[in-house]
C-alpha positions as CSV (number, residue, x, y, z in Angstrom):
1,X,0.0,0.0,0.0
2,X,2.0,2.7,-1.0
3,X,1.2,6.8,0.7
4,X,1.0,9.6,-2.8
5,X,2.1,13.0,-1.5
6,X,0.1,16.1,-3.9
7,X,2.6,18.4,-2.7
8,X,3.8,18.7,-6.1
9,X,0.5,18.7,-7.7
10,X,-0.9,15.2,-9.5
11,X,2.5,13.8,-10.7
12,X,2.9,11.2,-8.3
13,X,-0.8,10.1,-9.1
14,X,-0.6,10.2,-12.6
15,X,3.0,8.3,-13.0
16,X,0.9,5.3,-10.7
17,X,-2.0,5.3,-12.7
18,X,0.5,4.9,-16.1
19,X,2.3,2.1,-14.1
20,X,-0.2,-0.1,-12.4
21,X,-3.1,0.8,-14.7
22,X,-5.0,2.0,-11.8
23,X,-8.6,3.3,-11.4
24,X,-8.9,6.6,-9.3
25,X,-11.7,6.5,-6.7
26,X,-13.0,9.7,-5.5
27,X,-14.6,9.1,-2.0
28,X,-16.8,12.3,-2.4
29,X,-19.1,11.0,-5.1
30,X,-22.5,10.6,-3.4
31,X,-24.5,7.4,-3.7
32,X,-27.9,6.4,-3.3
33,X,-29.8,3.2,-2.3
34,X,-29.7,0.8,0.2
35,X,-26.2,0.0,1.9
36,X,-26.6,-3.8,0.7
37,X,-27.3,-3.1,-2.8
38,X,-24.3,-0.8,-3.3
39,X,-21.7,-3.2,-1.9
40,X,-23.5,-6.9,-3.0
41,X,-25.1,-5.8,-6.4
42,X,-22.6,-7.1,-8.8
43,X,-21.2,-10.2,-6.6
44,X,-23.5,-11.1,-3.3
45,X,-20.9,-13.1,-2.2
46,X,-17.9,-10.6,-2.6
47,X,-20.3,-7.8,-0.9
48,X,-21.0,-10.3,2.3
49,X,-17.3,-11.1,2.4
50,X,-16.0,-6.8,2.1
51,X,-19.4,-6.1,4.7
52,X,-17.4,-8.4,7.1
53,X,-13.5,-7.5,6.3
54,X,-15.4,-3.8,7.0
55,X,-17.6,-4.2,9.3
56,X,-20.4,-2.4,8.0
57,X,-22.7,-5.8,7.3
58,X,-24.7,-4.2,10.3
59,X,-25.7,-1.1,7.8
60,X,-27.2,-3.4,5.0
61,X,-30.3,-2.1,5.9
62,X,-30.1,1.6,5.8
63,X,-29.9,3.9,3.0
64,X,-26.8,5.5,2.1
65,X,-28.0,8.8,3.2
66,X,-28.8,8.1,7.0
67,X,-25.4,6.9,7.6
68,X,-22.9,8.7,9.1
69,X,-20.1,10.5,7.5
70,X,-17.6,8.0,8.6
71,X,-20.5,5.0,8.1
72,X,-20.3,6.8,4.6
73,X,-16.7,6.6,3.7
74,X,-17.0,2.9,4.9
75,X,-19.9,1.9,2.6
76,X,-17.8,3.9,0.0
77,X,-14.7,1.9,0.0
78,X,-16.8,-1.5,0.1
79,X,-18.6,-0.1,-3.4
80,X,-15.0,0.6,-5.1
81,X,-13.5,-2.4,-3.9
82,X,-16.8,-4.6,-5.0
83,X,-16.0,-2.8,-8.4
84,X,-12.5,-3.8,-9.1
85,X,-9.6,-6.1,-7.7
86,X,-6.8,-4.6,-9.8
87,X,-4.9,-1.6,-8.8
88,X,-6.8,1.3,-7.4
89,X,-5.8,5.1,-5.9
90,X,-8.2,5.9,-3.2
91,X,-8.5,9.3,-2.3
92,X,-9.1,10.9,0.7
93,X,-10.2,7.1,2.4
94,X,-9.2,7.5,6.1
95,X,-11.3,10.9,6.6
96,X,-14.0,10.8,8.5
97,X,-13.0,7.8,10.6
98,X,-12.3,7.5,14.2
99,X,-8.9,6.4,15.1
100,X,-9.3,2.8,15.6
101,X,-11.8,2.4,12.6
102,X,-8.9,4.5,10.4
103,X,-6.2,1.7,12.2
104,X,-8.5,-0.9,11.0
105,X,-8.8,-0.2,7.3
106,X,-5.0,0.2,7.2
107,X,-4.4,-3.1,8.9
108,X,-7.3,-4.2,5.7
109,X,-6.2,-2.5,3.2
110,X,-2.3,-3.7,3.8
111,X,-3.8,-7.5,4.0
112,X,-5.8,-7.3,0.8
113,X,-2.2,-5.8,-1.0
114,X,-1.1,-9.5,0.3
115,X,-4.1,-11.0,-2.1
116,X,-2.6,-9.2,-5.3
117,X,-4.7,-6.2,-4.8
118,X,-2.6,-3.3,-5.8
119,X,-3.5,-0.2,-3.3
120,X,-2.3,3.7,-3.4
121,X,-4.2,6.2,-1.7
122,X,-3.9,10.5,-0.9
123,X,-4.4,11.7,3.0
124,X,-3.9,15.6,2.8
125,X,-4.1,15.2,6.6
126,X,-0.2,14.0,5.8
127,X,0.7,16.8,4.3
128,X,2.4,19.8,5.5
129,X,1.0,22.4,3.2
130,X,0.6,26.0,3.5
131,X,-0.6,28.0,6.2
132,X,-3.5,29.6,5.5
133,X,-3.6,32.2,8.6
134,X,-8.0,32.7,9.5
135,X,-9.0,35.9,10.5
136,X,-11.3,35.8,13.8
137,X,-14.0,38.5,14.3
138,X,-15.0,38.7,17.9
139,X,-18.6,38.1,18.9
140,X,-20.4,41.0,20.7
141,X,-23.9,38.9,21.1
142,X,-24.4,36.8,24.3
143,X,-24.4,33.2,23.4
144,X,-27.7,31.1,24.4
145,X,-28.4,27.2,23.3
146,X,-31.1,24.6,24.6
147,X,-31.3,21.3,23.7
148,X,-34.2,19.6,26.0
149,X,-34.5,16.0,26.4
150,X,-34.4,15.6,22.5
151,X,-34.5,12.2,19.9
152,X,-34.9,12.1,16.9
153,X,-35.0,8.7,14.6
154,X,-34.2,8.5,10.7
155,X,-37.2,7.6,8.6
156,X,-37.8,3.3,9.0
157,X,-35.6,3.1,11.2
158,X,-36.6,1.0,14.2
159,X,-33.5,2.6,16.6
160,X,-33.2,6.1,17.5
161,X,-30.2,8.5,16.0
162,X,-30.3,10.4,19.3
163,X,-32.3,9.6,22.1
164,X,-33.2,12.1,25.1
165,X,-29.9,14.3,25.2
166,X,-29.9,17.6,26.9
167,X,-27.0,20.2,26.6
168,X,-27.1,23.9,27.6
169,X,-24.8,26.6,27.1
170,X,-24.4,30.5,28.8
171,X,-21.7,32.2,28.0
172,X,-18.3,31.7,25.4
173,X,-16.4,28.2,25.1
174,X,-15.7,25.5,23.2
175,X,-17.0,22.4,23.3
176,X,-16.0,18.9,22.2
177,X,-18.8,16.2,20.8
178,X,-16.9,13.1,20.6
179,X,-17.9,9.3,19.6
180,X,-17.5,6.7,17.6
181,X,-18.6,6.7,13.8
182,X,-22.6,6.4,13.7
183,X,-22.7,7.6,17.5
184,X,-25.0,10.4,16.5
185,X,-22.7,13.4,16.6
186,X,-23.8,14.8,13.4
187,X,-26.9,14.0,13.5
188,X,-26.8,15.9,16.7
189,X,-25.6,19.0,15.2
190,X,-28.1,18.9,12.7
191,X,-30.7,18.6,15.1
192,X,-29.4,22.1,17.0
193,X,-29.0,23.8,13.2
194,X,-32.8,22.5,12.9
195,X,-32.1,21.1,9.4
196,X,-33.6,18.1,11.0
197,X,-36.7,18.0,13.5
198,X,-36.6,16.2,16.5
199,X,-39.5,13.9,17.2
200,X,-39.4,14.9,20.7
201,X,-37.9,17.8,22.8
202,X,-37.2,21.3,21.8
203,X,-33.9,23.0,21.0
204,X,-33.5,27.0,21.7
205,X,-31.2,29.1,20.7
206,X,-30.6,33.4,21.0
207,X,-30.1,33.5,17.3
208,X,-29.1,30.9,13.9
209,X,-26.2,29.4,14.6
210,X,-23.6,29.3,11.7
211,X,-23.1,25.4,10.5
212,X,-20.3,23.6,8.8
213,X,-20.9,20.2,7.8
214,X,-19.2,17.3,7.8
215,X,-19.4,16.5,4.2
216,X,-17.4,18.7,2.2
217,X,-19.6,18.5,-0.6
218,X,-22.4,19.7,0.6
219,X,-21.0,23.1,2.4
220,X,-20.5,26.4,0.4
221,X,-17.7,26.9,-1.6
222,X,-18.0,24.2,-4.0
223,X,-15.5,25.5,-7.1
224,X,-12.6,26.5,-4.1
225,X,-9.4,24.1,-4.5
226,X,-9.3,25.4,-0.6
227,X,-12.9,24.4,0.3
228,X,-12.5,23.8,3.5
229,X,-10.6,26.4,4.8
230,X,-13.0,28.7,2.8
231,X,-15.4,27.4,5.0
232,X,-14.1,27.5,7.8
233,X,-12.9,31.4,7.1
234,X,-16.5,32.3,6.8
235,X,-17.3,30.5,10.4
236,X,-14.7,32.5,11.7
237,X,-15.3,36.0,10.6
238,X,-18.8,35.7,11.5
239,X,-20.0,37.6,14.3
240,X,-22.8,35.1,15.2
241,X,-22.5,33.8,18.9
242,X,-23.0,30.0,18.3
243,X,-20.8,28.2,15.8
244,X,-21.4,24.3,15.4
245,X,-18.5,22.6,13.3
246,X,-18.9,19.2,12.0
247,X,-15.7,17.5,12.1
248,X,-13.9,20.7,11.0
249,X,-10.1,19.7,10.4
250,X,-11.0,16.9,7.6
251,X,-9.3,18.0,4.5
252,X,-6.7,20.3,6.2
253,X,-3.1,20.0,5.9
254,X,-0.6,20.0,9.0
255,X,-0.1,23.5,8.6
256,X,-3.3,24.1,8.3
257,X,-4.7,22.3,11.4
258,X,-2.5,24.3,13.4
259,X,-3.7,27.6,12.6
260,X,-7.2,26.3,12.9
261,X,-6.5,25.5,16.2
262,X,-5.2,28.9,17.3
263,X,-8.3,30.6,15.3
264,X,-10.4,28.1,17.1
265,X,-9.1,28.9,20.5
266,X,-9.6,32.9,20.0
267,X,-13.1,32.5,18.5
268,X,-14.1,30.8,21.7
269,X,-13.4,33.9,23.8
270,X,-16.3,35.2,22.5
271,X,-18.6,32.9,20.8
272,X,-19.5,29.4,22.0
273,X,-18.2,26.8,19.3
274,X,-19.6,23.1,19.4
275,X,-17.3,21.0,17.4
276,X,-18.0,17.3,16.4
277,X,-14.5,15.3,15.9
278,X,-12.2,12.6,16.4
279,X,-9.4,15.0,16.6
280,X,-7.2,14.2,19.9
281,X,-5.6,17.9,19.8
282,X,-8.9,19.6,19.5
283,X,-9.9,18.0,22.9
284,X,-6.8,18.9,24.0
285,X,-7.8,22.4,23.5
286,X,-11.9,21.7,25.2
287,X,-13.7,23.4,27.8
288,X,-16.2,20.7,27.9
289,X,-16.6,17.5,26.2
290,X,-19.7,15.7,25.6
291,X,-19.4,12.0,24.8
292,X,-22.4,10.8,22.3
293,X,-22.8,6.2,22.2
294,X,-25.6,4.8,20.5
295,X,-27.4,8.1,20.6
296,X,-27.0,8.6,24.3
297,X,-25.3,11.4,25.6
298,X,-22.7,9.3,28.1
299,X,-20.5,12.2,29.4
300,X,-20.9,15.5,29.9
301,X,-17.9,17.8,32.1
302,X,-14.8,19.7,31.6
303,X,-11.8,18.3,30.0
304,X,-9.9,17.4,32.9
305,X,-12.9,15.2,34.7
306,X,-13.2,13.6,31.2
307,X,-9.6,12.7,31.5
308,X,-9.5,10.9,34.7
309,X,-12.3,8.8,33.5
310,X,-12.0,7.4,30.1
311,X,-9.2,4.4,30.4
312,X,-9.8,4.9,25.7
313,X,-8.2,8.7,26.6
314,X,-5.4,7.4,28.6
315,X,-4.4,4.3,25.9
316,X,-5.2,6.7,22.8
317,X,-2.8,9.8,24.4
318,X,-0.2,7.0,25.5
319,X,0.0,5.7,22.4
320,X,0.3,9.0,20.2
């Protein structure tokens, strides 16, 4: 499995795709249907057999679009791979997943190069990059967010998404929503944007928050070879009190993250930032950290209470 750098544009890419005659798999393409018909439609057996290696057989029965964005880049990689079993370049794959999900696919990925499948792949996350230095207006408004005893459950769907969670927020901060893929983080966010109505509760806030979703193809900015620091530019110089940021630092270099972390840290002086992610640093940087599982809000303090009591935070920072 072989790591292709775009520091110097699509040269890498291109000489790989002469030499191994591979197909290029964008991971950003959209899909519709059913989960199961996407990865077993061509070969049943080979889609029960990548469901497994995967493990995403559980998500057979949902349609692609009430997954997750890491559920999403999952069922993604099953529909290439289903496709072909020559050489491939998969780009972007690892974003959007949690760390051990991310460890997993590598450890996959590596063993299916050991059945003749030839793999490449881009991560701009390994990257250095430019610095792109965001400008940070401060917020003058008083922030204000309720969310009271809400749930909400996609369409057919016989579980819940997110099931009775409460949160409330006076003042400035930031705050960390952390969870596994499918733990109902975005869904979450969504829910507090009110692009999505809960069945039950009611969520308050002093004025519209400003929203950046997870998936980059569906925020503004479409035609920018820098969409995502576009977007996040335009979160930033907003003087709106209450900023929610869905998984913010996919598609930023090193350089990048960096600076997003300084503009994060000023912007929640004034403004109160929610921010879904599986980033260890941004944690690092919390007020408060909300743990979602299943739907179920399962932690809710400041950073260093959260700290003493996850054993996952003391074997994932050990083992950075």
């Amino acid at each position: 499995m072989r790591w292709l750098s775009l520091e110097d544009g699509h040269e890498m890419i291109d000489d790989w795709v002469r030499t191994e005659r591979a197909r290029v798999v964008h991971l950003d393409t959209p899909l519709a249907g059913k989960v199961a018909s996407l990865v077993s439609a061509d070969d049943a057996l080979r889609g029960a057999e990548l469901a497994a290696l995967l493990q995403i057989d559980h998500l057979f029965h949902k349609r692609f679009d009430e997954c997750s964005s890491g559920e999403r880049q999952l069922v993604r990689i099953a529909h290439a791979l289903s496709k072909s079993t020559g050489a491939l370049v998969l780009i972007e794959p690892f974003r959007h997943l949690d760390r051990f999900r991310s460890e997993h696919l590598s450890m996959l990925l590596r063993r299916l190069t050991n059945f003749g499948v030839r793999i490449a792949y881009t991560d701009r996350a390994k990257e250095r990059g430019v610095a792109d230095r965001f400008i940070v207006a401060k917020t003058i408004a008083s922030p204000r967010l309720d969310v009271i005893d809400v749930s909400y459950r996609h369409p057919l769907q016989p579980s819940y998404a997110v099931e009775h969670v409460s949160y409330e927020a006076r003042g400035p901060g930031l705050t960390v929503c952390i969870g596994t893929n499918g733990s109902g983080k975005s869904t979450l966010l969504e829910l507090i944007v009110k692009s999505l109505r809960p069945l039950y509760g009611k969520i308050k806030w002093a004025e519209r928050p400003v929203y950046v979703p997870a998936e980059l193809e569906y925020g503004p900015y479409p035609h920018s070879p820098k969409r995502r620091v576009d977007q996040l530019q335009a979160a930033f110089a907003s003087e709106v009190s209450l900023l929610l940021l869905d998984e913010p630092t996919v598609g930023l270099t090193e350089l990048e993250r960096r600076d997003f972390e300084r503009a994060l840290s000023e912007k929640a002086e004034t403004a109160h930032i929610m921010c879904a992610t599986h980033e260890e640093q941004l944690i690092n940087l919390a007020d408060r950290i909300i743990c979602l599982s299943n739907g179920m809000l399962v932690f809710d303090g400041d950073r260093s209470e959260y700290m003493k009591r996850s054993a996952l935070w003391s074997h994932m920072s050990s083992s950075s």
